[in-house]
C-alpha positions in Angstrom: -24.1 -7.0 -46.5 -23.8 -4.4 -48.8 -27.9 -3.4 -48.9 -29.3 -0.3 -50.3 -31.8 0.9 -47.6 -34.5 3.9 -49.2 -36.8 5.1 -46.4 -38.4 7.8 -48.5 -39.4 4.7 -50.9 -42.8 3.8 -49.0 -45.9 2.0 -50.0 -49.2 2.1 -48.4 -51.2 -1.2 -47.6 -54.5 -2.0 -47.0 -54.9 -4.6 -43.8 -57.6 -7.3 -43.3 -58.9 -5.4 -40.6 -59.4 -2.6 -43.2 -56.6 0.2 -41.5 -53.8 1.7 -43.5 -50.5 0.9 -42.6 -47.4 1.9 -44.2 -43.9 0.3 -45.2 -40.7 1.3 -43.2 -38.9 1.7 -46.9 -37.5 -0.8 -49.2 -34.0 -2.6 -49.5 -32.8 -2.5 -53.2 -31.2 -5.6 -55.1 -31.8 -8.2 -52.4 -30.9 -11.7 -53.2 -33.5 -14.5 -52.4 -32.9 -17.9 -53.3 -35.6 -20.4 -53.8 -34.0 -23.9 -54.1 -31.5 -23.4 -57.2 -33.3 -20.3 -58.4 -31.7 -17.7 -57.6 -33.6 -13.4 -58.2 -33.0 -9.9 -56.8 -35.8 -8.5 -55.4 -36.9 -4.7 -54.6 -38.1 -5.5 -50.5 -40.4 -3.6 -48.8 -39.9 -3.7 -44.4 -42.9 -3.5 -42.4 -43.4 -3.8 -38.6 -45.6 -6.2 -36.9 -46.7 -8.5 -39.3 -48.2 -11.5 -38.7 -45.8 -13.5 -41.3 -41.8 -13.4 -41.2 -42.4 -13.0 -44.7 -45.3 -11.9 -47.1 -45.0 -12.7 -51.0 -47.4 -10.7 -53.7 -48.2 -12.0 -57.2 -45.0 -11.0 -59.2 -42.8 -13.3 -56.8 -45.3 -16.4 -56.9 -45.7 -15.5 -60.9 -41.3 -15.5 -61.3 -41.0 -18.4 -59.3 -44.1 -20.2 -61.0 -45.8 -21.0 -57.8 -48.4 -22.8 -57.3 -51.2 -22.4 -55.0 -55.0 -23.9 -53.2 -56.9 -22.1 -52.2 -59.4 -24.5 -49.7 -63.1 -23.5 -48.9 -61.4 -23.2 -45.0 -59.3 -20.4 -45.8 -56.4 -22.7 -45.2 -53.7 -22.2 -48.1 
């Protein structure tokens, strides 16, 4: 696939149970297409998340997102 892999590039996050976990690394330049839009994206791997897939602010921001937040905690 042609992926740049960089373990020593690791962040550190915060869990809703309050531990510290850190990132694997982060794949450089990856391609994500969201219907015709089309963005490279610096990607952080984690291990045992409970998501395939977990999107912060700058990607809903680029891809002009919205979102709804319900009273629930269903999004």
């Amino acid at each position: 696939m042609g992926l740049v892999y960089t373990p020593m590039e690791k962040v550190q996050m915060r869990l809703a149970n309050v531990s510290i976990s850190s990132t694997l690394g982060c794949v450089q330049n990856l391609r994500i297409m969201v219907g015709n839009i089309s963005r490279l994206f610096q990607v952080h791997v984690a291990t045992m998340l409970p998501v395939g897939l977990l999107l912060g602010r700058p990607f809903l921001t680029l891809f002009k997102c919205l979102t709804q937040d319900f009273e629930d905690g269903y999004q």
